[in-house]
Every structure is written in structure tokens, then in C-alpha cells.
Backbone atoms as SQL, in Angstrom:
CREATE TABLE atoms (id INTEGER PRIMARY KEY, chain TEXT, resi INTEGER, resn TEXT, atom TEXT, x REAL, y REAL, z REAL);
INSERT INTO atoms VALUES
  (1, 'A', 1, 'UNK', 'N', -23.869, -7.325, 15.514),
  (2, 'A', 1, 'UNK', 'CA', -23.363, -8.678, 15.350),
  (3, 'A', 1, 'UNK', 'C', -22.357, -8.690, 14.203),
  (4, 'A', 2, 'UNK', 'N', -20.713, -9.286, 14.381),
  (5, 'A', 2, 'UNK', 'CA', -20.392, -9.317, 13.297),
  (6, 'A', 2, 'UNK', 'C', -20.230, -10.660, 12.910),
  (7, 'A', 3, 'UNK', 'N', -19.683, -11.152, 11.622),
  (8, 'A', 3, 'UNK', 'CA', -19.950, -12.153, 11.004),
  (9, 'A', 3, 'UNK', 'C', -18.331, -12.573, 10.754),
  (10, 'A', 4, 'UNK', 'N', -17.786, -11.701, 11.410),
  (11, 'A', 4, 'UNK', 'CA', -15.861, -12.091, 11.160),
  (12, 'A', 4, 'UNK', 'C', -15.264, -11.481, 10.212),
  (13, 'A', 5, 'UNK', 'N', -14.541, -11.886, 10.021),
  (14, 'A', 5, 'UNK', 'CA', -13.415, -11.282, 9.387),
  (15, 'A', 5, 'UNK', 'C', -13.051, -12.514, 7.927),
  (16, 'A', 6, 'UNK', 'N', -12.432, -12.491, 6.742),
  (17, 'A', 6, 'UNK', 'CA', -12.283, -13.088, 5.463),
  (18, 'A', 6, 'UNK', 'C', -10.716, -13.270, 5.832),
  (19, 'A', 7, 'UNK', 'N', -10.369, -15.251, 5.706),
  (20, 'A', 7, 'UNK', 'CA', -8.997, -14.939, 5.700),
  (21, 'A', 7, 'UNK', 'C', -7.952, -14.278, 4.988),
  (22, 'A', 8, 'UNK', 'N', -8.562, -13.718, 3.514),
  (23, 'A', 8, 'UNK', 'CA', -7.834, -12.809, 2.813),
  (24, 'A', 8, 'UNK', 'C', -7.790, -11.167, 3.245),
  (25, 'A', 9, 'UNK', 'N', -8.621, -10.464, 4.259),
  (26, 'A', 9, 'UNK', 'CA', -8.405, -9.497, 4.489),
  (27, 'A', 9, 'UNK', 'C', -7.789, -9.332, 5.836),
  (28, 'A', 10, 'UNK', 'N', -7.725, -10.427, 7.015),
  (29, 'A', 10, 'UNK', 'CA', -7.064, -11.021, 7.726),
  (30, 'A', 10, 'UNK', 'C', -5.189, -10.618, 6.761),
  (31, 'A', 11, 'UNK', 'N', -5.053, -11.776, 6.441),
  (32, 'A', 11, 'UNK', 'CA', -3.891, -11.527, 5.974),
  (33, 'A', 11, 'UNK', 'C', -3.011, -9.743, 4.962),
  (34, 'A', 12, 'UNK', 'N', -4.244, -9.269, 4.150),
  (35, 'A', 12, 'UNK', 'CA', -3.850, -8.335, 3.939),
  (36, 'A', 12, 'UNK', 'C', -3.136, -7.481, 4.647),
  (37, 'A', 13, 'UNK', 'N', -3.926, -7.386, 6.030),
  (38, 'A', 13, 'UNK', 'CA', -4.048, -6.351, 6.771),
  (39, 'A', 13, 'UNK', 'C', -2.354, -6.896, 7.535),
  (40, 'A', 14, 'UNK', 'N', -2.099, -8.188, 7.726),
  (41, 'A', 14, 'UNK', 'CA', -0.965, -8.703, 8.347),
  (42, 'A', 14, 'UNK', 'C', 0.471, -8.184, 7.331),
  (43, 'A', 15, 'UNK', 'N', 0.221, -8.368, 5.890),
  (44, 'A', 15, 'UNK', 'CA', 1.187, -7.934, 5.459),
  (45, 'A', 15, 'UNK', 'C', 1.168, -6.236, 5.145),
  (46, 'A', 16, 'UNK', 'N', 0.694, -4.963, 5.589),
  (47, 'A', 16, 'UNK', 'CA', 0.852, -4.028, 4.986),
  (48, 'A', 16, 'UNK', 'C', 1.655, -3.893, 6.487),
  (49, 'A', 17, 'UNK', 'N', 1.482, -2.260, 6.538),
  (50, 'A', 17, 'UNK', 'CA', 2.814, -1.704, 7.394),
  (51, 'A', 17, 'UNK', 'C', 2.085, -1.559, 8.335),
  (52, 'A', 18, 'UNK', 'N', 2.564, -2.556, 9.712),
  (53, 'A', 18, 'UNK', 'CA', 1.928, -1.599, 10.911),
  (54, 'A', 18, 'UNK', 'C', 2.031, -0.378, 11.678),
  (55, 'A', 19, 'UNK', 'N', 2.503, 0.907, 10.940),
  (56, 'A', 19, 'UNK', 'CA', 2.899, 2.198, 11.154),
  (57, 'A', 19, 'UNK', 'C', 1.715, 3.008, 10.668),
  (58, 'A', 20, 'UNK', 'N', 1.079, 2.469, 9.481),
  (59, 'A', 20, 'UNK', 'CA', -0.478, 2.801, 9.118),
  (60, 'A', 20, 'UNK', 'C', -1.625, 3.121, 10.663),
  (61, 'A', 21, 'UNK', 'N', -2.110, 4.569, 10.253),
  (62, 'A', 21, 'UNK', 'CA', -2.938, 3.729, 11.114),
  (63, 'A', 21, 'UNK', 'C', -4.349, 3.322, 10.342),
  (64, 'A', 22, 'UNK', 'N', -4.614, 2.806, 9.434),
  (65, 'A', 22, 'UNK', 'CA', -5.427, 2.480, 8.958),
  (66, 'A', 22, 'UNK', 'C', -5.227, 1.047, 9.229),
  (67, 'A', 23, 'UNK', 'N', -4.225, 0.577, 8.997),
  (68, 'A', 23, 'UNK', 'CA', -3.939, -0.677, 9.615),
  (69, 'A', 23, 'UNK', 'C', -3.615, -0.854, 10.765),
  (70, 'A', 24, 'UNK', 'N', -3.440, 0.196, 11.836),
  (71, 'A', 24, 'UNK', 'CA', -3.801, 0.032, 12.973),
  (72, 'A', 24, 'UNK', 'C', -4.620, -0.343, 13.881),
  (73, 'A', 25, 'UNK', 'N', -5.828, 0.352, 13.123),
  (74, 'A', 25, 'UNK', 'CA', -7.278, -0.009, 13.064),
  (75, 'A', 25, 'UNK', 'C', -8.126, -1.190, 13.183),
  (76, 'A', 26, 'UNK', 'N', -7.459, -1.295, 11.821),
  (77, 'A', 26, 'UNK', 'CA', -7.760, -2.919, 11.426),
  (78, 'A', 26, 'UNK', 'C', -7.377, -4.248, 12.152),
  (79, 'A', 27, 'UNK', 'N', -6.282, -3.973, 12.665),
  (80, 'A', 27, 'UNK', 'CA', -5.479, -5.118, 13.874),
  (81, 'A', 27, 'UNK', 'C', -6.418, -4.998, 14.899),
  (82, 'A', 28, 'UNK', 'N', -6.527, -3.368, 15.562),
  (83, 'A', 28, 'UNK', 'CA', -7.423, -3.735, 16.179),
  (84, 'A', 28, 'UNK', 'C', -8.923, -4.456, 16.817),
  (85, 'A', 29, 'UNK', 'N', -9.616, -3.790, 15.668),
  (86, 'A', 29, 'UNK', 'CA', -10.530, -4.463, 15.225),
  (87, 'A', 29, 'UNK', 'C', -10.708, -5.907, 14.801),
  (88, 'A', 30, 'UNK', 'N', -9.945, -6.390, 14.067),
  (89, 'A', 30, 'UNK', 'CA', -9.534, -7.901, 14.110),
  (90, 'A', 30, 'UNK', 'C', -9.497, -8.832, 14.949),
  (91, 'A', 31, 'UNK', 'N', -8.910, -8.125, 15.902),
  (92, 'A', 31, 'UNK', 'CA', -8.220, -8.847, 17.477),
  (93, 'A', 31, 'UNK', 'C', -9.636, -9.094, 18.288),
  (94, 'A', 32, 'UNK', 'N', -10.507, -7.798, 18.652),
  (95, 'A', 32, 'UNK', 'CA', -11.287, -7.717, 19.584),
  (96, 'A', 32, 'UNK', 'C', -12.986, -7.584, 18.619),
  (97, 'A', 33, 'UNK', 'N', -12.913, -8.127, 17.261),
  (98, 'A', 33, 'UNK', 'CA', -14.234, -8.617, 16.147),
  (99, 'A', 33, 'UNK', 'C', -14.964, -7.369, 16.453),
  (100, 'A', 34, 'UNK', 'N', -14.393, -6.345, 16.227),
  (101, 'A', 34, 'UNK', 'CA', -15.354, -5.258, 15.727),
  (102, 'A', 34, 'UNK', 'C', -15.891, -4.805, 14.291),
  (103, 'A', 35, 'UNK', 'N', -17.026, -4.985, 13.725),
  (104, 'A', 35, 'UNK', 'CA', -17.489, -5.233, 12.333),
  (105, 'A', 35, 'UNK', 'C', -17.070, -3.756, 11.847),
  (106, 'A', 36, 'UNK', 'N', -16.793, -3.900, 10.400),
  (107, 'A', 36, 'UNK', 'CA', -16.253, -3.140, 9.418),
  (108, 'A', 36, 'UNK', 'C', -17.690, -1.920, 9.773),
  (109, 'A', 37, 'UNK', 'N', -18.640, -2.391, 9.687),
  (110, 'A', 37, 'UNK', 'CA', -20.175, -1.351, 9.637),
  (111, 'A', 37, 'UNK', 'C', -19.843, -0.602, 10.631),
  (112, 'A', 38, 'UNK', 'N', -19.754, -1.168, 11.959),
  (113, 'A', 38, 'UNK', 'CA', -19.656, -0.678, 12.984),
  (114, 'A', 38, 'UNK', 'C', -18.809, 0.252, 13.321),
  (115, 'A', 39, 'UNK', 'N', -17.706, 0.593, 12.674),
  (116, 'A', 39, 'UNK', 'CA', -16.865, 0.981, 11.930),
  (117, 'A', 39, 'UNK', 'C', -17.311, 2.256, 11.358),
  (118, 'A', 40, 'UNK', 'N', -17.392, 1.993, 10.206),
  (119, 'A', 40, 'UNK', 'CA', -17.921, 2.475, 9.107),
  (120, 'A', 40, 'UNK', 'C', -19.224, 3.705, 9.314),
  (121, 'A', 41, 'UNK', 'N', -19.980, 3.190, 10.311),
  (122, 'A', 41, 'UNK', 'CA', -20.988, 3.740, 10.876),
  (123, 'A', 41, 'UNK', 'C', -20.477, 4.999, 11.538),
  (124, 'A', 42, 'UNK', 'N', -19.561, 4.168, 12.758),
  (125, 'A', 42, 'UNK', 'CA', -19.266, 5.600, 14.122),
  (126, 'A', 42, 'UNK', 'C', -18.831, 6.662, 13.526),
  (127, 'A', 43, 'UNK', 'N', -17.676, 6.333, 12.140),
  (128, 'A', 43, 'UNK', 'CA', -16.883, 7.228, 11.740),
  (129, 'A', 43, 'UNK', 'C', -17.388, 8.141, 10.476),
  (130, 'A', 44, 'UNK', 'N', -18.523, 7.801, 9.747),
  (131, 'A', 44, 'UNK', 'CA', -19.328, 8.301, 9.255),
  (132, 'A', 44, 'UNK', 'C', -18.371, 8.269, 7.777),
  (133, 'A', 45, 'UNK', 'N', -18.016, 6.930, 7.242),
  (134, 'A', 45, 'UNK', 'CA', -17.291, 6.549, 5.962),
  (135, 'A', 45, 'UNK', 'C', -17.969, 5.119, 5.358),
  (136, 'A', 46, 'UNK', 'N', -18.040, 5.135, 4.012),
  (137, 'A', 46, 'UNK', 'CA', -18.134, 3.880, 3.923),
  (138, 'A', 46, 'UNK', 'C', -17.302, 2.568, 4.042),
  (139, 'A', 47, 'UNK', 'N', -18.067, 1.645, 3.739),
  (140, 'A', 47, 'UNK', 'CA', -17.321, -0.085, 4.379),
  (141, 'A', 47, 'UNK', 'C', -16.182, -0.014, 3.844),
  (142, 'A', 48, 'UNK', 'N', -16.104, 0.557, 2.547),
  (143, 'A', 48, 'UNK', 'CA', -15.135, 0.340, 1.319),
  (144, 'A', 48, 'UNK', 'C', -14.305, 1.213, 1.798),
  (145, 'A', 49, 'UNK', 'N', -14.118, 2.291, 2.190),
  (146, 'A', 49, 'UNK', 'CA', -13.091, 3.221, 3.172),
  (147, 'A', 49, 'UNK', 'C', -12.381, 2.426, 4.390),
  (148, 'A', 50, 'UNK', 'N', -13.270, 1.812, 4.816),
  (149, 'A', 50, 'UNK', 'CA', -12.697, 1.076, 6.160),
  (150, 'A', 50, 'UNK', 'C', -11.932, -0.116, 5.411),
  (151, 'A', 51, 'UNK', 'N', -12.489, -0.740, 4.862),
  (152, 'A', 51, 'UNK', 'CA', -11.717, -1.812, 4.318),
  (153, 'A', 51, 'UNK', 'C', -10.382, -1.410, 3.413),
  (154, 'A', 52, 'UNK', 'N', -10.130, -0.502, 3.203),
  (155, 'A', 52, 'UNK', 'CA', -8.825, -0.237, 2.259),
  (156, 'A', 52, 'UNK', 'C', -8.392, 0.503, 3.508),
  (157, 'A', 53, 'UNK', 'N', -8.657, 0.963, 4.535),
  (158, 'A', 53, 'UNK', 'CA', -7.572, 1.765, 5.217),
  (159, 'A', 53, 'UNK', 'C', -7.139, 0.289, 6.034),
  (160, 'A', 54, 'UNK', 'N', -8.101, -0.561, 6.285),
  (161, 'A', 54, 'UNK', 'CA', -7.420, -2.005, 6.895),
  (162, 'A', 54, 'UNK', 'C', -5.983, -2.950, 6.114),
  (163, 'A', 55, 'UNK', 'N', -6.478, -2.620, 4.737),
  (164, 'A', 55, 'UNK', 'CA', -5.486, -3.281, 3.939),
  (165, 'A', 55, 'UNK', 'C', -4.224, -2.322, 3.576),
  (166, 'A', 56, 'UNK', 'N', -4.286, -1.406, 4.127),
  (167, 'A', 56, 'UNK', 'CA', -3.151, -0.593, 3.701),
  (168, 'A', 56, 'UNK', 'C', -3.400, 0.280, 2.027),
  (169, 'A', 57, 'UNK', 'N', -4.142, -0.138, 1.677),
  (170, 'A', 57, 'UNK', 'CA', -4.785, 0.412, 0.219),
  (171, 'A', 57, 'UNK', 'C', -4.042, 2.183, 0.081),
  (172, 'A', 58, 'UNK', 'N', -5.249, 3.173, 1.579),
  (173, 'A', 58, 'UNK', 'CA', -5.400, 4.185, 1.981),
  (174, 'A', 58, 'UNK', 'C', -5.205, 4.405, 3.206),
  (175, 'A', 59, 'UNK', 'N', -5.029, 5.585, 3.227),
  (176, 'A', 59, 'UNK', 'CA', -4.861, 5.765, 5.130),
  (177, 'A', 59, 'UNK', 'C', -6.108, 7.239, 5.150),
  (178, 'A', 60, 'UNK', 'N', -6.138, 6.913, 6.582),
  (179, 'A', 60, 'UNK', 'CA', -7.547, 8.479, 6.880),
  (180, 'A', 60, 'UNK', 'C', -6.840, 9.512, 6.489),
  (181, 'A', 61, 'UNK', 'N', -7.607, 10.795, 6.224),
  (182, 'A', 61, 'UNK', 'CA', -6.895, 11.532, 5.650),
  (183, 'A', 61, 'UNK', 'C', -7.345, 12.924, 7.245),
  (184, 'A', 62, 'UNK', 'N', -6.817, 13.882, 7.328),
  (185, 'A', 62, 'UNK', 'CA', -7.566, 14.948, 8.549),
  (186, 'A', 62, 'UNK', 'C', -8.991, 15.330, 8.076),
  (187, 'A', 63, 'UNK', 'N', -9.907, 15.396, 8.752),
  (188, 'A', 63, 'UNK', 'CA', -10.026, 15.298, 10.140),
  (189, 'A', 63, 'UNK', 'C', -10.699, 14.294, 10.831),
  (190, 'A', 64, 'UNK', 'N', -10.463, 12.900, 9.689),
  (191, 'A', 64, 'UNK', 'CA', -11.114, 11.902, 10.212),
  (192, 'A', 64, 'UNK', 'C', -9.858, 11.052, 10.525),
  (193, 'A', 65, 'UNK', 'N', -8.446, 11.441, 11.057),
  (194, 'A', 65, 'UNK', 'CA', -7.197, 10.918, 11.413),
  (195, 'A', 65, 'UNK', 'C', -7.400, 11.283, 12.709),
  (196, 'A', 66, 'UNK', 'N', -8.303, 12.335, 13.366),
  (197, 'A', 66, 'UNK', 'CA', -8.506, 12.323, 15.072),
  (198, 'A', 66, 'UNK', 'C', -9.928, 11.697, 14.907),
  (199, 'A', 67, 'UNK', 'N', -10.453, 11.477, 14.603),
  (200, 'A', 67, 'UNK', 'CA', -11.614, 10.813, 15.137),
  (201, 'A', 67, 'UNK', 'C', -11.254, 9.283, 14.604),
  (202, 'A', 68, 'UNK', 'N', -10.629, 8.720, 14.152),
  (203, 'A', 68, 'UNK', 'CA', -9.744, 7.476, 13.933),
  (204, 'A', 68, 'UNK', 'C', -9.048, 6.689, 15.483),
  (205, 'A', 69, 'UNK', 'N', -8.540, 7.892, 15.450),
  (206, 'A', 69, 'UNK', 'CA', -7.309, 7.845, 16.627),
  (207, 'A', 69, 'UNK', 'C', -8.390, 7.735, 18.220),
  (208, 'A', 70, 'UNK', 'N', -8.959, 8.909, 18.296),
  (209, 'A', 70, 'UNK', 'CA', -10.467, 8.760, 19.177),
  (210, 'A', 70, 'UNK', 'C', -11.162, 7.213, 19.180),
  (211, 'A', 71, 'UNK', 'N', -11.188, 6.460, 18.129),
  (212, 'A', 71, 'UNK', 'CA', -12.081, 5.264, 18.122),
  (213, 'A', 71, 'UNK', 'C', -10.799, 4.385, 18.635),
  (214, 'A', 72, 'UNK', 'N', -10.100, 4.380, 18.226),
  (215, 'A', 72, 'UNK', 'CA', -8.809, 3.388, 18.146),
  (216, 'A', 72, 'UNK', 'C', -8.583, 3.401, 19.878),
  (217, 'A', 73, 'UNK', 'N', -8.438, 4.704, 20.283),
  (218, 'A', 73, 'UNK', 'CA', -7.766, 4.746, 21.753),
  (219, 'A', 73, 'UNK', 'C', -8.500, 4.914, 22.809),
  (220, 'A', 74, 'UNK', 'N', -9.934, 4.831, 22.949),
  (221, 'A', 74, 'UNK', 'CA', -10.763, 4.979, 23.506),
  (222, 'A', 74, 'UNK', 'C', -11.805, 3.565, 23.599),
  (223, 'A', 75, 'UNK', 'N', -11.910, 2.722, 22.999),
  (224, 'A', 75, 'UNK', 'CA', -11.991, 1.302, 23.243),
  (225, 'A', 75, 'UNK', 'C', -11.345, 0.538, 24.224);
């Protein structure tokens, strides 16, 4: 169950670069309310990882940039 999204990380995620894919991610997820845990969980990172690669903070680094890409394109 997620509980949504914060209109400040909403917007973060709107102003960083959508060439990220950390913010790729995050759009996605946004769009179709997939929780940060849920997230966080599959990919075996914490919330705080997911949430800065949403805001553009950080981006995945290898070899969690194919299993990123795997979650992202396989949904």
C-alpha cells in the first residue's frame, strides 16, 4: 500500500533532468504510485537511495544501473 507521494518531492523530481535515470524512475513511479519501499525493497537499497536518485540528488551507480533499468522497463 502506498501512501503517495509529498508535493515537494513531486516537484523535485519535475525540476531535475529527465535524462537521469534516477529520475526516470521516479516519474515513473509517480505516474503509476509505486511506493519508494517497494522500491527500495526489489532493488535491495535504502528509501534514502531511492529518494535522492528521484530528486536528482544521485543517480544508480553499476550494477544496480541494470537492475534499475530491469525494474523501470519491465513494469
Amino acid at each position: 500500500m502506498s501512501y503517495g507521494y509529498t508535493a515537494r518531492l513531486i516537484q523535485k523530481n519535475k525540476e531535475a533532468s529527465g535524462r537521469l535515470l534516477g529520475v526516470k524512475l521516479g516519474r515513473h513511479c509517480i505516474r503509476n504510485d509505486i511506493s519508494v519501499s517497494e522500491v527500495a525493497h526489489t532493488l535491495g537499497v535504502s528509501r534514502q537511495a531511492v529518494y535522492n536518485w528521484f530528486e536528482g540528488v544521485n543517480t544508480p551507480k553499476p550494477p544496480l544501473t541494470a537492475l534499475v533499468e530491469k525494474f523501470l522497463y519491465e513494469l
